[in-house]
MOPAC internal coordinates of N, CA, C and O (Angstrom, degrees):
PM7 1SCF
backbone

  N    0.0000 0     0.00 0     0.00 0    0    0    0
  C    1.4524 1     0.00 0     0.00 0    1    0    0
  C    1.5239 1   109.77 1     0.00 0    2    1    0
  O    1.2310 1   116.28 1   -33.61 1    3    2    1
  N    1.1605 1   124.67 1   146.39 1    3    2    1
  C    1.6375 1   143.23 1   176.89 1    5    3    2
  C    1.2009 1    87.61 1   -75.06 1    6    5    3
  O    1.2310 1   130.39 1   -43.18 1    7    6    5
  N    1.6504 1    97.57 1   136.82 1    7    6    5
  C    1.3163 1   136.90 1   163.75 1    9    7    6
  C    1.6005 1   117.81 1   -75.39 1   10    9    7
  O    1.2310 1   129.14 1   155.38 1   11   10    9
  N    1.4665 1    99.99 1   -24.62 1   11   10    9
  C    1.4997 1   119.15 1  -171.71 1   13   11   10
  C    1.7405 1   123.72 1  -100.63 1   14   13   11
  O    1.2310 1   110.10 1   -67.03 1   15   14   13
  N    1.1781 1   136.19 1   112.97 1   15   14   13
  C    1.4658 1   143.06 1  -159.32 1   17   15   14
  C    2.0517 1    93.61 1   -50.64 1   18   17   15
  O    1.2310 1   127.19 1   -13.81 1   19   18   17
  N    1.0631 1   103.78 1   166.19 1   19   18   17
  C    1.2688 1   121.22 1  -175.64 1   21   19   18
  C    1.0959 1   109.78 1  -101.82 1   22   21   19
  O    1.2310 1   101.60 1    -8.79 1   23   22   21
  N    1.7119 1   151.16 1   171.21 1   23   22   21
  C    1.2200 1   142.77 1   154.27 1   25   23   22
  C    1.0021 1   112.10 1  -156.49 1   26   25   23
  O    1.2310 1   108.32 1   -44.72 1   27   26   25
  N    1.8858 1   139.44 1   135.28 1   27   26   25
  C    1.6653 1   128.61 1  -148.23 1   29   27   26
  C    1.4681 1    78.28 1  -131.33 1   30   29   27
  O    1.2310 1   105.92 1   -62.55 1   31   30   29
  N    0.9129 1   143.74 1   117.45 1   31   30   29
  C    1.7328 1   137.64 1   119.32 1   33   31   30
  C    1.4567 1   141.52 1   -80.87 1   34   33   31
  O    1.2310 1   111.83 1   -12.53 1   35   34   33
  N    0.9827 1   133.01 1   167.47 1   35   34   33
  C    1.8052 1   126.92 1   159.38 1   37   35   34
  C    1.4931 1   110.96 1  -106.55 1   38   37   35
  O    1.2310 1   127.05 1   -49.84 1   39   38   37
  N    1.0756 1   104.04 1   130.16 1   39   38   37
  C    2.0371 1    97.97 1   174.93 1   41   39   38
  C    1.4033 1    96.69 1   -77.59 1   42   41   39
  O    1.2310 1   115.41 1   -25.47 1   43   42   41
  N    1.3024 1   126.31 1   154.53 1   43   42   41
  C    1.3177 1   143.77 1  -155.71 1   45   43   42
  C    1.8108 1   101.30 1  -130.94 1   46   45   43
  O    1.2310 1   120.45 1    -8.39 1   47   46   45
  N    1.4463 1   116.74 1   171.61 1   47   46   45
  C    1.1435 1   114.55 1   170.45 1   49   47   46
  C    1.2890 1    99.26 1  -136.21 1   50   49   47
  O    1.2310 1   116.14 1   -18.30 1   51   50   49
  N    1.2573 1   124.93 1   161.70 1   51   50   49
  C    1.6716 1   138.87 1   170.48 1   53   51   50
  C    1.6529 1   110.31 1  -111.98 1   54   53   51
  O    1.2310 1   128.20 1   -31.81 1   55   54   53
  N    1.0064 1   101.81 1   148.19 1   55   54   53
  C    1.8076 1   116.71 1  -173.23 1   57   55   54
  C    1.5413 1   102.87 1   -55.20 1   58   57   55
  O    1.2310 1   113.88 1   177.91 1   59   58   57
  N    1.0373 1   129.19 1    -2.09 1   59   58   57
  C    1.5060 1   132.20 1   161.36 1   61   59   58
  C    2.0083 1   111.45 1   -84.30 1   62   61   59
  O    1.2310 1   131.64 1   149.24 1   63   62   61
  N    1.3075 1    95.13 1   -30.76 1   63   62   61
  C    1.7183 1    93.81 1  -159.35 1   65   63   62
  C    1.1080 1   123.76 1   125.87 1   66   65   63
  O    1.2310 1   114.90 1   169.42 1   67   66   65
  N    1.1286 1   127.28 1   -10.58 1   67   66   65
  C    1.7922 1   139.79 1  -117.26 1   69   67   66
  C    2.0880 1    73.43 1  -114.87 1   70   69   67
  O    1.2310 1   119.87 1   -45.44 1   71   70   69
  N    1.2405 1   117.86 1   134.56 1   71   70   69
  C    1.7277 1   122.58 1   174.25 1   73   71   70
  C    1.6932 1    89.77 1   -84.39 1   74   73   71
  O    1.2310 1   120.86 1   -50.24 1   75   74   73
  N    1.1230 1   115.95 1   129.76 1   75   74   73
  C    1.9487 1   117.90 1   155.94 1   77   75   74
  C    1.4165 1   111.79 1  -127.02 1   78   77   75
  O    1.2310 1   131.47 1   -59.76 1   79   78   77
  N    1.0828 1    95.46 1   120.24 1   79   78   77
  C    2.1545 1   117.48 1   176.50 1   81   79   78
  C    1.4002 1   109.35 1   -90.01 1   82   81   79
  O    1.2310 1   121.58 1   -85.94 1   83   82   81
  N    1.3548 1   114.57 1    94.06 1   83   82   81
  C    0.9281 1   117.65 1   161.99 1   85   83   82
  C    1.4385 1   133.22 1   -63.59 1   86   85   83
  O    1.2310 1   118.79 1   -34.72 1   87   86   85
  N    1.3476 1   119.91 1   145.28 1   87   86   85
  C    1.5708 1   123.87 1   179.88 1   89   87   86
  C    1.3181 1   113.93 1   -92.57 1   90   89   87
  O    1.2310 1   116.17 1   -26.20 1   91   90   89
  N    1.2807 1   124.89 1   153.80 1   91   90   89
  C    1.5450 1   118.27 1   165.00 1   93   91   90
  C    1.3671 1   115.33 1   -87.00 1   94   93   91
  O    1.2310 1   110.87 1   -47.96 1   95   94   93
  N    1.2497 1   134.77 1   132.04 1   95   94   93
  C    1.7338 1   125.20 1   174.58 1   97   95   94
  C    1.3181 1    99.87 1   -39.55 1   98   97   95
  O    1.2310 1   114.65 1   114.35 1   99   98   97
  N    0.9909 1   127.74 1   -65.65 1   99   98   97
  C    1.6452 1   126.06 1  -178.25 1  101   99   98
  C    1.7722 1   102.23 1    -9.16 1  102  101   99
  O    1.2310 1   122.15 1    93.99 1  103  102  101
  N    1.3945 1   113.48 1   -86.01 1  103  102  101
  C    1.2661 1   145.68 1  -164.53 1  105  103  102
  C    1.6076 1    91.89 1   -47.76 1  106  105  103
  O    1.2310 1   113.63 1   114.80 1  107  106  105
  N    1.3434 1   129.65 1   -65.20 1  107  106  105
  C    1.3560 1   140.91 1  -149.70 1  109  107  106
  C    1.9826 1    83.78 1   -69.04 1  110  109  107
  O    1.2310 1   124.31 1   118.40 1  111  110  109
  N    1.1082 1   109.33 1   -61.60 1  111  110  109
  C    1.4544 1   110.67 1  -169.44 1  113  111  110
  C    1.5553 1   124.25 1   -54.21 1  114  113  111
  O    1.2310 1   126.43 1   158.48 1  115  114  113
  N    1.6975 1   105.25 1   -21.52 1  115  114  113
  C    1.5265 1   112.95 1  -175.87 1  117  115  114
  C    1.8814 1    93.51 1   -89.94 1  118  117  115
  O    1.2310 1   124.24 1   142.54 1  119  118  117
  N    0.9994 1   109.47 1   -37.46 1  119  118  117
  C    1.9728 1   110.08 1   179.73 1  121  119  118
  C    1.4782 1   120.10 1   -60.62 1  122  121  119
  O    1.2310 1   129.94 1   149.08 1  123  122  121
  N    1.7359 1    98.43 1   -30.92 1  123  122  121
  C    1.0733 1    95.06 1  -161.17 1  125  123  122
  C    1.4458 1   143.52 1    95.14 1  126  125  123
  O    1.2310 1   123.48 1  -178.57 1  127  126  125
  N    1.8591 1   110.93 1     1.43 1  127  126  125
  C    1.3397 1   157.71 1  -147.53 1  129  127  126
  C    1.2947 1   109.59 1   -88.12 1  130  129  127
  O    1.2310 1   101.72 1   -67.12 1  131  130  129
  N    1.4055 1   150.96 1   112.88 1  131  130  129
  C    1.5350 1   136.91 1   156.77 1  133  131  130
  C    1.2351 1    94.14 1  -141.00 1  134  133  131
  O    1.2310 1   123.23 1    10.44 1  135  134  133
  N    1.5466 1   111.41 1  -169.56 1  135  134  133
  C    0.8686 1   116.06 1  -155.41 1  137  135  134
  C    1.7717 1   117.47 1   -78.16 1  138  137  135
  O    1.2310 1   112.71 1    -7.70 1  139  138  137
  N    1.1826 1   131.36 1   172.30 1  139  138  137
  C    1.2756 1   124.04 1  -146.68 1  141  139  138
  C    1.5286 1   128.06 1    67.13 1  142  141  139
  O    1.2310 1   109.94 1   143.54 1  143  142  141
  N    1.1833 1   136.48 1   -36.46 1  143  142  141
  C    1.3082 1   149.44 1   152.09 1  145  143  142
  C    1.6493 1    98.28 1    -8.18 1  146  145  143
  O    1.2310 1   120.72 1   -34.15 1  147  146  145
  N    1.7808 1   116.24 1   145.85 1  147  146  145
  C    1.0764 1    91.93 1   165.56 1  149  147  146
  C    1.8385 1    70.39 1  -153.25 1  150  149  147
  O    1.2310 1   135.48 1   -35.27 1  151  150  149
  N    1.5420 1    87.65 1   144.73 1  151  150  149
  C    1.3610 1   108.03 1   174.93 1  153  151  150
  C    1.5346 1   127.38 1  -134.86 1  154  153  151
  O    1.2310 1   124.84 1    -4.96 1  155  154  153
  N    1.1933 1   108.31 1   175.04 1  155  154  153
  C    1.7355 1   116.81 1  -172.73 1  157  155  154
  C    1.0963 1   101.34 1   -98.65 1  158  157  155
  O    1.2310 1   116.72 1   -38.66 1  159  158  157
  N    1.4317 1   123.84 1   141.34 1  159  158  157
  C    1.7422 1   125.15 1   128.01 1  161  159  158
  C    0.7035 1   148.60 1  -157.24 1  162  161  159
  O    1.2310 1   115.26 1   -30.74 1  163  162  161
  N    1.4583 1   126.59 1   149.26 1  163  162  161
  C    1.4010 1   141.36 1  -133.67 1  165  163  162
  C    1.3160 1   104.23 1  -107.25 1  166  165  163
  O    1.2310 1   106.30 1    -9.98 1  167  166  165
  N    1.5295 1   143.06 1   170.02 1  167  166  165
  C    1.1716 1   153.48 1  -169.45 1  169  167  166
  C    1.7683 1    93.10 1  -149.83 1  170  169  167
  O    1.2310 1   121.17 1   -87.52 1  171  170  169
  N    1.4392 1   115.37 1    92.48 1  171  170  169
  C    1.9487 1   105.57 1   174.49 1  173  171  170
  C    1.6059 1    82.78 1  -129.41 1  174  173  171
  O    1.2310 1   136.41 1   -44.73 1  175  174  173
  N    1.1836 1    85.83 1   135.27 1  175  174  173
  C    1.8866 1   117.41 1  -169.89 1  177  175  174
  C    1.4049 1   105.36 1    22.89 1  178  177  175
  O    1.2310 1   114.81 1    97.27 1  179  178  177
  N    0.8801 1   127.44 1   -82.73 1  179  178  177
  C    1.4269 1   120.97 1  -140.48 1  181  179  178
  C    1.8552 1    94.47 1  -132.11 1  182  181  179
  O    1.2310 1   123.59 1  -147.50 1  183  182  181
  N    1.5675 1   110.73 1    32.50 1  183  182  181
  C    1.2526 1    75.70 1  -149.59 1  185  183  182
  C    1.7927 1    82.71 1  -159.29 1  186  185  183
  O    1.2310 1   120.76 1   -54.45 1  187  186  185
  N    1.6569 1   116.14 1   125.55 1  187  186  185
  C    1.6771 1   107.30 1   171.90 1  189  187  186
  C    1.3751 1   116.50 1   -86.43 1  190  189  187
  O    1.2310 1   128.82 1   -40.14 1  191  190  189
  N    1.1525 1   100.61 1   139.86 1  191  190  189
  C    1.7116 1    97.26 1   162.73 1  193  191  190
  C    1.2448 1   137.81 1  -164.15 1  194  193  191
  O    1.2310 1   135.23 1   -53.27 1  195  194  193
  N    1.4703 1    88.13 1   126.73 1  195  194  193
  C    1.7447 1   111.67 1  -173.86 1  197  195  194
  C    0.8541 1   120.12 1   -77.87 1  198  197  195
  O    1.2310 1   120.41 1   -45.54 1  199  198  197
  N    1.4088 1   116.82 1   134.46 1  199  198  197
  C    1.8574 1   134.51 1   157.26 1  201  199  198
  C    1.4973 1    91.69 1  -129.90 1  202  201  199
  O    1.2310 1   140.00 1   -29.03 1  203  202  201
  N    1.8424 1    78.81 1   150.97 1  203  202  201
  C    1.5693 1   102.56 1   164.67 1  205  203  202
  C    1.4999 1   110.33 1   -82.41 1  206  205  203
  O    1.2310 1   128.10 1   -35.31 1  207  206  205
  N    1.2880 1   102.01 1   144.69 1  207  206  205
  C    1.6574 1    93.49 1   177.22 1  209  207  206
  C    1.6875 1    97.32 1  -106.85 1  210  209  207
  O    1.2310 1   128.97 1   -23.38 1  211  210  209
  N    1.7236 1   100.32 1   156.62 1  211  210  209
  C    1.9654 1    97.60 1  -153.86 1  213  211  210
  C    1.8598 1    76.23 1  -129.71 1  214  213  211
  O    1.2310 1   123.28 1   -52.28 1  215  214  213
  N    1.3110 1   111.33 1   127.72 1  215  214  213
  C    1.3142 1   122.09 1   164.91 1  217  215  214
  C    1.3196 1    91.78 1   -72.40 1  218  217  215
  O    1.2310 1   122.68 1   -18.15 1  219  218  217
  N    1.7625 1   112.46 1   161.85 1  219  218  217
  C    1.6153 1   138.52 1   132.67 1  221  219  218
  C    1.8335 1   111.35 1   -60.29 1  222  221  219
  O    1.2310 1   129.85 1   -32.87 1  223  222  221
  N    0.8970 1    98.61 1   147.13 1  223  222  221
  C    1.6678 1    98.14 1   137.93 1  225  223  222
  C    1.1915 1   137.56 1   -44.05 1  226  225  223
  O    1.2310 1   110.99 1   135.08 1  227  226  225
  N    1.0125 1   134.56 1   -44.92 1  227  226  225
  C    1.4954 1   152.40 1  -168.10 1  229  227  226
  C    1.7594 1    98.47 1   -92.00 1  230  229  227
  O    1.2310 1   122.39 1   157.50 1  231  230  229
  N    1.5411 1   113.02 1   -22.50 1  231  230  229
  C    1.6440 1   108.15 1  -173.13 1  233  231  230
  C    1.2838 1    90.31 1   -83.26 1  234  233  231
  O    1.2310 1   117.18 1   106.23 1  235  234  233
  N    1.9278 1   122.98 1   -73.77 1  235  234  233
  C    1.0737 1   121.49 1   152.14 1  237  235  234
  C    1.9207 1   138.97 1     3.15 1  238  237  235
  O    1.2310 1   131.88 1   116.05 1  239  238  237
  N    1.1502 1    94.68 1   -63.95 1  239  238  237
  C    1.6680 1   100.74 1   177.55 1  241  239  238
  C    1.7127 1   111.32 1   -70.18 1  242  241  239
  O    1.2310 1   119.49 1   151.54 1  243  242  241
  N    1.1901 1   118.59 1   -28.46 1  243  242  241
  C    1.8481 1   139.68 1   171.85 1  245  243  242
  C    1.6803 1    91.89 1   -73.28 1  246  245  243
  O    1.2310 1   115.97 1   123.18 1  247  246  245
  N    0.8584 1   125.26 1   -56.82 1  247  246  245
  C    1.9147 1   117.50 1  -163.76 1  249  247  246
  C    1.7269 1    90.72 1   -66.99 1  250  249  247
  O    1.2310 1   116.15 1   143.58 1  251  250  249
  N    1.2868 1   124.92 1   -36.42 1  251  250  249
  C    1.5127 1   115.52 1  -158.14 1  253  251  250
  C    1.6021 1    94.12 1   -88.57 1  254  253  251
  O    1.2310 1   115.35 1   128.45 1  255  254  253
  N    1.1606 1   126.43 1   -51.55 1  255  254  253
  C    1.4821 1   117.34 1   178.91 1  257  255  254
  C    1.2415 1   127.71 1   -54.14 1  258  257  255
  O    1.2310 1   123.40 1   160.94 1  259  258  257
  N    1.6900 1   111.10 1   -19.06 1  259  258  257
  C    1.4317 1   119.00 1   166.69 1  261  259  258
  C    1.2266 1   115.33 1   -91.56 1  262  261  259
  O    1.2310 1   112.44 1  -169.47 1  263  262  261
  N    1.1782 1   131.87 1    10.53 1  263  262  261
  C    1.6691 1   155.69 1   161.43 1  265  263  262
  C    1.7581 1   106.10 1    82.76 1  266  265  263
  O    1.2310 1   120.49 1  -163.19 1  267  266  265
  N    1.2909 1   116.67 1    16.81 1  267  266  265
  C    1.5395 1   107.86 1   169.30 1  269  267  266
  C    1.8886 1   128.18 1   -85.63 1  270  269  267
  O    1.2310 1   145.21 1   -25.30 1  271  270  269
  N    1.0329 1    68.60 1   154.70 1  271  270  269
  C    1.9244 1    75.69 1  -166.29 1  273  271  270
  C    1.4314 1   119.82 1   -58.78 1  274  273  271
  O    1.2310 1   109.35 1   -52.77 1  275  274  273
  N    0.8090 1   137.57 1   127.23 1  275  274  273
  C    1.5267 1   120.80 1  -179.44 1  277  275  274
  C    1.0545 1   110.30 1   -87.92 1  278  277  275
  O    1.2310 1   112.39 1   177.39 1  279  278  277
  N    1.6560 1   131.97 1    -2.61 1  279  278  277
  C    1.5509 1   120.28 1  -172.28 1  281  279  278
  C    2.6374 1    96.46 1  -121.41 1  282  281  279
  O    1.2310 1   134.07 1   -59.01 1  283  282  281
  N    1.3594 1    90.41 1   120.99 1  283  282  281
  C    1.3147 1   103.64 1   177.83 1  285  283  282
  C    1.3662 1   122.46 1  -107.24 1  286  285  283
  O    1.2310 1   132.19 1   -40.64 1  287  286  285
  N    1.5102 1    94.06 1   139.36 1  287  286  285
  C    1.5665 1   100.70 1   173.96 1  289  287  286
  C    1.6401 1   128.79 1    73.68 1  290  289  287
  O    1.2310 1   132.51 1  -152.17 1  291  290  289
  N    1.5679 1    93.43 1    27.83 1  291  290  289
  C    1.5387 1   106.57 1   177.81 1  293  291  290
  C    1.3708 1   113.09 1    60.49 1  294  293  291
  O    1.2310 1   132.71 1    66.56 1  295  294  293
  N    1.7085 1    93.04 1  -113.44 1  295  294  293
  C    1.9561 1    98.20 1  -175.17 1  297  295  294
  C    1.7385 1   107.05 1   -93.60 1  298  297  295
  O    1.2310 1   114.28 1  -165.10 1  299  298  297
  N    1.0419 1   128.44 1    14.90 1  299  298  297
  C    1.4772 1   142.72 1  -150.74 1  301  299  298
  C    2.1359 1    88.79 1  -103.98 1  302  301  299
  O    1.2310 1   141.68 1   -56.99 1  303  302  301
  N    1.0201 1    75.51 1   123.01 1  303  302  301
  C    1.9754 1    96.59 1  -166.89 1  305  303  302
  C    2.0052 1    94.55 1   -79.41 1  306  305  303
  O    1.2310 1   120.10 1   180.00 1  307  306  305

């Protein structure tokens, strides 16, 4: 048996086309996840997987001096 919680979603589409994966609060609340969060994911065999990706300071302070936003995709987790 997995050590690790399970989580079932459907990817969804928007009247543009656009695929959106929804999270379960469950999931968002055990990560630690809201909005602004920005994460990775991977597709290895059979299998997705997310990480959050965690700026430095110093990465952070470089994205803002080059005037980009650090928070993506509106309400999109």
């Amino acid at each position: 048996m997995s050590e690790y919680p399970k989580f079932i979603t459907t990817c969804e589409e928007d009247e543009d086309g656009n695929l959106i994966l929804p999270f379960p609060e469950e999931l968002l609340d055990a990560m630690g996840w809201g909005e602004g969060t920005t994460l990775d994911l991977d597709i290895i065999g059979d299998r997705l997987v997310i990480r959050e990706v965690v700026q430095t300071d110093v990465e952070q302070s470089v994205a803002v001096g080059r005037g980009e936003s650090q928070v993506e995709g509106g309400d999109s987790y």
